[in-house]
MIBA-790566 format. One record per atom (N, C-alpha, C): residue in three letters; atom name; z, x, y. Coordinates in Angstrom, 3 decimals. Example, Ala and Ser with C-alpha at 12.3 -4.5 7.8 and 13.67 -1.06 7.14 Angstrom:
// residues 2
Ala, N, 7.800, 13.190, -5.690
Ala, CA, 7.800, 12.300, -4.500
Ala, C, 7.800, 13.200, -3.300
Ser, N, 7.080, 12.850, -2.250
Ser, CA, 7.140, 13.670, -1.060
Ser, C, 7.870, 12.900, 0.030
//
This chain:
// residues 130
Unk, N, -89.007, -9.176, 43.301
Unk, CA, -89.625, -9.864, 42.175
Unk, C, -91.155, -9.784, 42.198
Unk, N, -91.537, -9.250, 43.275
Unk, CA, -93.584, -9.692, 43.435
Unk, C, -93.992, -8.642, 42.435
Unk, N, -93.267, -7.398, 42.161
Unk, CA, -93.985, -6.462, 41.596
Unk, C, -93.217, -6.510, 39.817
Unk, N, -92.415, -7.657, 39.877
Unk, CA, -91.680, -7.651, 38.316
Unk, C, -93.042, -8.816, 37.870
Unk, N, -93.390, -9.465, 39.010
Unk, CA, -94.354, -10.730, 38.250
Unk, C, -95.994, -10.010, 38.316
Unk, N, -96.404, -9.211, 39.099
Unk, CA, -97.446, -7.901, 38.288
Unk, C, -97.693, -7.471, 36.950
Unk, N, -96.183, -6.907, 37.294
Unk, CA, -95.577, -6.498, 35.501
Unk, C, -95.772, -7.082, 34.340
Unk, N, -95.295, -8.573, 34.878
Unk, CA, -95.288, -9.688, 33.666
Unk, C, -96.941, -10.167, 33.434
Unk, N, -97.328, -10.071, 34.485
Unk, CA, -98.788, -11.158, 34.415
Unk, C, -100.163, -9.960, 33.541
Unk, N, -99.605, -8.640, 33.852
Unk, CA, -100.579, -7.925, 33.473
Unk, C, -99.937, -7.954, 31.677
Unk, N, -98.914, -7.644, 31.883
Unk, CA, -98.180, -7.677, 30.441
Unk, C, -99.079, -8.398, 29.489
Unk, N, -98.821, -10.016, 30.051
Unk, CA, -99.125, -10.997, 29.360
Unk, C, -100.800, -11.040, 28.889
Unk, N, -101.726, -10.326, 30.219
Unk, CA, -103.305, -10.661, 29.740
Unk, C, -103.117, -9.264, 28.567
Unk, N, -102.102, -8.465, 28.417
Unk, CA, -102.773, -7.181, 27.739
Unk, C, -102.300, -7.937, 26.177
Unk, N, -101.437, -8.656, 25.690
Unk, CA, -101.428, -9.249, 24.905
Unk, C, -102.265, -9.674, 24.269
Unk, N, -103.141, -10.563, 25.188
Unk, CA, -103.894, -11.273, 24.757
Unk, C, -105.472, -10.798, 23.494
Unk, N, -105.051, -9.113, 23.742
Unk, CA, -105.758, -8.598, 22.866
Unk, C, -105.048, -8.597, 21.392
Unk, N, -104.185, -9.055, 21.360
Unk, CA, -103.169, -9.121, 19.876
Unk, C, -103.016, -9.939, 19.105
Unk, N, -103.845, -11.439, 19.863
Unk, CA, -103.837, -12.501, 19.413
Unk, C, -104.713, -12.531, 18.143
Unk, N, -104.345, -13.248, 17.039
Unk, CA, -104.967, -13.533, 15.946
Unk, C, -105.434, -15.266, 15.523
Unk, N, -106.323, -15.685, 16.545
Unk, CA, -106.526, -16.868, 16.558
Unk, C, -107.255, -17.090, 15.250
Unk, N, -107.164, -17.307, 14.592
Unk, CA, -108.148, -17.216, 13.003
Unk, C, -108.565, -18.440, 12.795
Unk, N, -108.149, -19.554, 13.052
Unk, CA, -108.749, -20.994, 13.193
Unk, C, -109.058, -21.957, 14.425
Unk, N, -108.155, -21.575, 15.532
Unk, CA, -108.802, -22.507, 16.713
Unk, C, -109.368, -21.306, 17.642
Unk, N, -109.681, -20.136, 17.773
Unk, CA, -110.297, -19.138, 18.256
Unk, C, -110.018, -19.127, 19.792
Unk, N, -108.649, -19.883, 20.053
Unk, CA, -108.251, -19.912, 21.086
Unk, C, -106.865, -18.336, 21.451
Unk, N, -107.476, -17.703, 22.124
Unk, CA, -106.759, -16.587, 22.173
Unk, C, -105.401, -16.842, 23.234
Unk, N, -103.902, -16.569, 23.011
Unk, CA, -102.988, -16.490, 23.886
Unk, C, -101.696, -15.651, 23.882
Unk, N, -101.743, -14.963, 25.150
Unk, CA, -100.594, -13.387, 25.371
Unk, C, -99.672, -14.148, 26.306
Unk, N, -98.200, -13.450, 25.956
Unk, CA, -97.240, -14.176, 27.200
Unk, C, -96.520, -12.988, 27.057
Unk, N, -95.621, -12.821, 28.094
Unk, CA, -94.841, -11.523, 28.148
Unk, C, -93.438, -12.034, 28.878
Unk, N, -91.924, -11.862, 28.191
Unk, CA, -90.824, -12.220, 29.404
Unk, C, -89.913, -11.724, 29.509
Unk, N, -89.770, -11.430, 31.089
Unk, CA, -88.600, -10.626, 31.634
Unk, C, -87.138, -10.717, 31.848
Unk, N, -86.620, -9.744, 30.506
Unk, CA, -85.350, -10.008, 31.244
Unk, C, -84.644, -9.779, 32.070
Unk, N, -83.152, -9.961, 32.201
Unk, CA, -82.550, -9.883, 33.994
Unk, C, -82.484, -7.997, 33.684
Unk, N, -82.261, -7.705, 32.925
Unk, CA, -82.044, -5.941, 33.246
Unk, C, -83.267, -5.199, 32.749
Unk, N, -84.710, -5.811, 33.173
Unk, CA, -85.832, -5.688, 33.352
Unk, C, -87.258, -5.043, 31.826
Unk, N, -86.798, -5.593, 30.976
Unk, CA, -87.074, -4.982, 30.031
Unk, C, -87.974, -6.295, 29.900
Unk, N, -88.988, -5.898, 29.245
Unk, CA, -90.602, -6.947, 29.126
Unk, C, -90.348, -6.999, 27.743
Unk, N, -90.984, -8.291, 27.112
Unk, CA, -90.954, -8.505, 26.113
Unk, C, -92.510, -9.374, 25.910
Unk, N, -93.293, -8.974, 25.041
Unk, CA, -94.634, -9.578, 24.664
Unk, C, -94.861, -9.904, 23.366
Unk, N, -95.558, -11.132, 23.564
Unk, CA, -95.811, -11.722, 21.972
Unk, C, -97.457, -12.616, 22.274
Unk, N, -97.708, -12.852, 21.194
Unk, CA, -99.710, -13.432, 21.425
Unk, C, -99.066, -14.364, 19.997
Unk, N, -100.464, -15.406, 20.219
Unk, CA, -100.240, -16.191, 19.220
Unk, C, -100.778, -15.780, 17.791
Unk, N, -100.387, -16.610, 16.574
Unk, CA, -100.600, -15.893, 15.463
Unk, C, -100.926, -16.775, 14.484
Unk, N, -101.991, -17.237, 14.261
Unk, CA, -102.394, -18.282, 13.044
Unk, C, -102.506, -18.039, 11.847
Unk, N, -102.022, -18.863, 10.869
Unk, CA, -102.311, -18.854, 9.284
Unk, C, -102.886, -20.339, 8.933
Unk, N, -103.255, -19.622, 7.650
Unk, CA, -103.879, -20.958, 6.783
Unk, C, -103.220, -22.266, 6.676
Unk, N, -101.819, -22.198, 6.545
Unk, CA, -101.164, -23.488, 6.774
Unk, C, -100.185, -23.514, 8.036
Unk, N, -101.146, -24.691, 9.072
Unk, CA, -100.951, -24.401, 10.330
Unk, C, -99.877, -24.559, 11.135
Unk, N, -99.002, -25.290, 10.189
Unk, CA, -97.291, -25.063, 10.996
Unk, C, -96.723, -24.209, 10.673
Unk, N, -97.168, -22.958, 10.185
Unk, CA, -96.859, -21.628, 10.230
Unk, C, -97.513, -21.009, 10.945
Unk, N, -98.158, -21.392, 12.121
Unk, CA, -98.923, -20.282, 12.907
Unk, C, -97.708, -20.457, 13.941
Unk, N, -97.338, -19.408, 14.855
Unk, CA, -97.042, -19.144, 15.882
Unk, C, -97.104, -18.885, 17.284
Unk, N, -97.054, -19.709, 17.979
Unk, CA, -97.597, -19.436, 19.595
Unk, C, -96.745, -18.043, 20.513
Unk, N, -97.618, -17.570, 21.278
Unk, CA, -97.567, -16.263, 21.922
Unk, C, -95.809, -15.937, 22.766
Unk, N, -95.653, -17.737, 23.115
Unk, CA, -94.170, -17.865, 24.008
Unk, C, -93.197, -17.464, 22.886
Unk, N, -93.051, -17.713, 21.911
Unk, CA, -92.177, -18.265, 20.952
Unk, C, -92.297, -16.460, 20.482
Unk, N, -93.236, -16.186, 20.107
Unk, CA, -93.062, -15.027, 19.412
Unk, C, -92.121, -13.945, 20.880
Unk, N, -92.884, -13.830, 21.435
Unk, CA, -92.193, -13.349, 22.926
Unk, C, -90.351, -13.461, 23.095
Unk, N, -90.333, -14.673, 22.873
Unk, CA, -89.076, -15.098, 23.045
Unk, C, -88.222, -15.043, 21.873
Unk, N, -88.600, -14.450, 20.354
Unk, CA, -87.881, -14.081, 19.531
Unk, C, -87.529, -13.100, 19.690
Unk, N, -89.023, -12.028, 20.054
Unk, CA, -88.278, -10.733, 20.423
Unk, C, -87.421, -10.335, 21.152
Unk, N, -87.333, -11.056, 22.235
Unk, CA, -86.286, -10.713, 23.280
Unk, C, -84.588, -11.125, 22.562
Unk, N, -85.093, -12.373, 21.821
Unk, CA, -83.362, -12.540, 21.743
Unk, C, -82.773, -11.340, 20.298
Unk, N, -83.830, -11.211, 19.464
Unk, CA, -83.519, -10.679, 18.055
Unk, C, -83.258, -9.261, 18.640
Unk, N, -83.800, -8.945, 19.971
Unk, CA, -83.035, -7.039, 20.643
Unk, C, -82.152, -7.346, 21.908
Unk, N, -81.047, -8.621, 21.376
Unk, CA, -80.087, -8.901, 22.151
Unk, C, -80.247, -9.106, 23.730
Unk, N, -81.784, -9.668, 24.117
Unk, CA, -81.978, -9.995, 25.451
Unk, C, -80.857, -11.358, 25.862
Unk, N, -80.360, -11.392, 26.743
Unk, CA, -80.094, -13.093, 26.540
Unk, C, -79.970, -13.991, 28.048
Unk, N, -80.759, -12.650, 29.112
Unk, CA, -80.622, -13.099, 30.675
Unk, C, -81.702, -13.094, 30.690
Unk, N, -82.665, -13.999, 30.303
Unk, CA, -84.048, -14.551, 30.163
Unk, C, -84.659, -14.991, 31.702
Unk, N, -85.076, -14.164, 33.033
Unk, CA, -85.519, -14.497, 34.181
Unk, C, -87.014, -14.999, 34.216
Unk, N, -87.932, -14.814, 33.462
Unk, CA, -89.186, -15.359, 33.938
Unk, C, -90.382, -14.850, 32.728
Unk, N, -91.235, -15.961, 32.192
Unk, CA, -92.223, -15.876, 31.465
Unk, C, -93.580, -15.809, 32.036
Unk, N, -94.431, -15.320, 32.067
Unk, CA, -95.641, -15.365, 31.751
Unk, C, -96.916, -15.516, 31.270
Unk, N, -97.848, -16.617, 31.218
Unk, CA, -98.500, -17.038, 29.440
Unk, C, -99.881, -17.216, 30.232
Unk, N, -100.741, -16.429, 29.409
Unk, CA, -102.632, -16.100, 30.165
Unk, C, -103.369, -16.366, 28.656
Unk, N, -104.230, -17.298, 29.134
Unk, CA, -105.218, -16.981, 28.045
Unk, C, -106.587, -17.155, 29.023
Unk, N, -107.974, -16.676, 28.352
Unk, CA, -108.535, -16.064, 29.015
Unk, C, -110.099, -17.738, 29.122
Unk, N, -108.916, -18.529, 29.706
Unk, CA, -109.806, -19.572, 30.400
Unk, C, -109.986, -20.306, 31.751
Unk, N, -110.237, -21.135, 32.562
Unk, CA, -110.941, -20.858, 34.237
Unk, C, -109.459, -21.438, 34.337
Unk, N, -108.303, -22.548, 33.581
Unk, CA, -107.271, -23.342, 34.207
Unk, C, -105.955, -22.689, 32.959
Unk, N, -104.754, -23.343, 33.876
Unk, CA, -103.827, -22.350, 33.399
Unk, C, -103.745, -22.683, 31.708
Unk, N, -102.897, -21.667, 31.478
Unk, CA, -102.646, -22.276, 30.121
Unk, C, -101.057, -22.666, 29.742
Unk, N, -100.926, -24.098, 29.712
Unk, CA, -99.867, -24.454, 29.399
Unk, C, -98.645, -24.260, 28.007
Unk, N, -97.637, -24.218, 28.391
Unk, CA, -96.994, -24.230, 26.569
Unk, C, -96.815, -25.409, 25.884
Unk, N, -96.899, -25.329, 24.743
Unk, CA, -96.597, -26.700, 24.167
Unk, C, -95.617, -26.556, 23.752
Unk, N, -95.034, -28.782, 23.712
Unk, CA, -93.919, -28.948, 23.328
Unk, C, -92.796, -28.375, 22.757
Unk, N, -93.344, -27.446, 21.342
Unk, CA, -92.310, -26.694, 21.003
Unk, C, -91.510, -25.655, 21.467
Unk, N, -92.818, -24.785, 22.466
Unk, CA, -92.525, -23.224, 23.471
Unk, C, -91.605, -24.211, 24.283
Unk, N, -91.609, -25.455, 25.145
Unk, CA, -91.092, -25.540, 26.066
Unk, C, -89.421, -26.126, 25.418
Unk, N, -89.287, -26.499, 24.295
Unk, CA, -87.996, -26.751, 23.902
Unk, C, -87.082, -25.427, 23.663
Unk, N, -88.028, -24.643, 23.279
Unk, CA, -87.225, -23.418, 22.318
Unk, C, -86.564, -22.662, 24.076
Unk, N, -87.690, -22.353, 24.872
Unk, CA, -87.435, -22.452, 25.967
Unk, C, -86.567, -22.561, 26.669
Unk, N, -85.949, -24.576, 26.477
Unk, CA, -85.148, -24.817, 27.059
Unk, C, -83.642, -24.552, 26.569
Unk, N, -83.819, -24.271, 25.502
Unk, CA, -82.230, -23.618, 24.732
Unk, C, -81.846, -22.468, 24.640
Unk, N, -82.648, -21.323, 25.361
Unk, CA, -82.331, -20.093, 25.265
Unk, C, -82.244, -19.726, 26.653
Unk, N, -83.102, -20.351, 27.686
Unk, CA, -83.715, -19.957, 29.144
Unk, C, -83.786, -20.928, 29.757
Unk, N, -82.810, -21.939, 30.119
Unk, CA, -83.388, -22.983, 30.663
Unk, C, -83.448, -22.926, 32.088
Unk, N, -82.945, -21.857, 32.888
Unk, CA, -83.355, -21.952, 34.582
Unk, C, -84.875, -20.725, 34.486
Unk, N, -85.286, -20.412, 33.462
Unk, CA, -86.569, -19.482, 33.264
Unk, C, -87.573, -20.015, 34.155
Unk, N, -88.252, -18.899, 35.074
Unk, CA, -89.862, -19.300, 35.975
Unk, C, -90.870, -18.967, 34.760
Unk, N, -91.298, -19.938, 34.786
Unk, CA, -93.003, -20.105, 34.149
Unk, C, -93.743, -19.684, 34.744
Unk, N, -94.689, -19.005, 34.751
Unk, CA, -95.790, -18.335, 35.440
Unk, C, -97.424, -18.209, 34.316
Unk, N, -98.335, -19.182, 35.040
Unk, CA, -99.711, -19.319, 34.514
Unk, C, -100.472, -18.935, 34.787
Unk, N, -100.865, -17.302, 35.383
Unk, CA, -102.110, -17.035, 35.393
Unk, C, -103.450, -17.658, 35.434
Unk, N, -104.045, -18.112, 36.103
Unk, CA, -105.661, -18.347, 35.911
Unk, C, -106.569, -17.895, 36.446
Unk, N, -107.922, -17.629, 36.883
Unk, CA, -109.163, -16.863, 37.266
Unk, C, -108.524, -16.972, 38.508
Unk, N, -108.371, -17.812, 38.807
Unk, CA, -108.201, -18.486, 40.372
Unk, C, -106.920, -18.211, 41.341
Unk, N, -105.824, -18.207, 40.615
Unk, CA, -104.590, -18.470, 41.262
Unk, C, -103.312, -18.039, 40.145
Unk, N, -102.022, -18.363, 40.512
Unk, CA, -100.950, -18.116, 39.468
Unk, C, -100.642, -19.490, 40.054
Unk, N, -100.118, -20.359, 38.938
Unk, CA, -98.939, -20.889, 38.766
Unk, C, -97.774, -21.249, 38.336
Unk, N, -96.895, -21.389, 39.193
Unk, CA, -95.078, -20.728, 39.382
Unk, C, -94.510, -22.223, 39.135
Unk, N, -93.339, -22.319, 37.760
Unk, CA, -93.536, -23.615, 37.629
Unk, C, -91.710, -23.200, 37.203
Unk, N, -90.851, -24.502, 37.355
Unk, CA, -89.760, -23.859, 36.866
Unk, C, -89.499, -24.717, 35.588
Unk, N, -88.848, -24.906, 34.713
Unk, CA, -88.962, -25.419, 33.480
Unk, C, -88.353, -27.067, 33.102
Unk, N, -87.885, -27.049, 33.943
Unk, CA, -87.280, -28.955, 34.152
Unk, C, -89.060, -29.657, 34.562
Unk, N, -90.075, -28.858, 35.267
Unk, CA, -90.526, -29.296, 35.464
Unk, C, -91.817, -30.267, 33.921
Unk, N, -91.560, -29.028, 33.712
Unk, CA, -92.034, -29.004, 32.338
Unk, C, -91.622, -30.028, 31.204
Unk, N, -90.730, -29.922, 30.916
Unk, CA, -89.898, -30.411, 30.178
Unk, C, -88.949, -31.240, 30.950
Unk, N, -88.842, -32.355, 31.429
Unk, CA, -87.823, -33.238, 32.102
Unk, C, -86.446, -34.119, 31.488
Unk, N, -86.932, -33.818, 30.175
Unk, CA, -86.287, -34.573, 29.350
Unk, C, -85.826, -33.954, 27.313
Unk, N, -85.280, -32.866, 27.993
Unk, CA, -85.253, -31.197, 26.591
Unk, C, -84.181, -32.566, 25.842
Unk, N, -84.360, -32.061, 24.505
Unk, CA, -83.398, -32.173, 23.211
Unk, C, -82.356, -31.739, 24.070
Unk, N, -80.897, -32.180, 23.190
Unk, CA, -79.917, -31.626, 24.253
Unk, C, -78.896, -31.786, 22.862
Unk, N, -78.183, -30.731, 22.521
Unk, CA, -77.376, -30.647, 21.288
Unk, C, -76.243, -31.143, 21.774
Unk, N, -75.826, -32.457, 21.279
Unk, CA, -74.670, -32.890, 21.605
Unk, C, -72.863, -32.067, 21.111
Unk, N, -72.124, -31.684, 21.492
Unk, CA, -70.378, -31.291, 21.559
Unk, C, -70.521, -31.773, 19.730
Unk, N, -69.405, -31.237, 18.903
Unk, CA, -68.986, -31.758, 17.713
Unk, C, -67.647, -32.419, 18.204
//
């Protein structure tokens, strides 16, 4: 895995050139691996009306499932500031319904951090049985 999370972490900063931050000028690339090793990358994507913009995880994680990924092993998410960059609420729900034993991995100047997703999220939506 040391050289699949290379893979992923470089993945994820090369993203970060794709990002279209157009209103919070906050740039963010994530990239995630599935189990039969195929990378998947997405950056975030803003519009004028802002619950239509899209974060970098989410886009990432459409692609993988919409080209039939569905053994979701480990994400990656860099944006290009000194502390990690976390997902929000929504990345970490969508997250938890597609990938929920998925490693998180945060890049920063400094260090990576390796996070697993309960940690994150302790308490996911949970679709109850009909």
């Amino acid at each position: 895995m040391p050289q699949d999370i290379d893979r992923l972490i470089k993945a994820s900063k090369k993203a970060i050139a794709f990002s279209s931050p157009l209103y919070s000028g906050f740039r963010v690339g994530a990239a995630l691996l599935s189990g039969d090793g195929r990378l998947f990358t997405g950056c975030n994507i803003e519009n004028a009306s802002l619950t239509l913009s899209v974060c970098a995880e989410r886009v990432a994680l459409l692609k993988a499932l919409s080209e039939g990924a569905t053994d979701l092993k480990a994400i990656a998410i860099a944006c290009a500031t000194e502390e990690p960059c976390y997902p929000c609420g929504s990345c970490r729900q969508m997250l938890f319904e597609y990938a929920p034993g998925i490693k998180i991995l945060l890049p920063s100047r400094r260090s990576i951090t390796v996070l697993g997703l309960k940690e994150l999220l302790p308490m996911p939506f949970i679709k109850e049985a009909p």
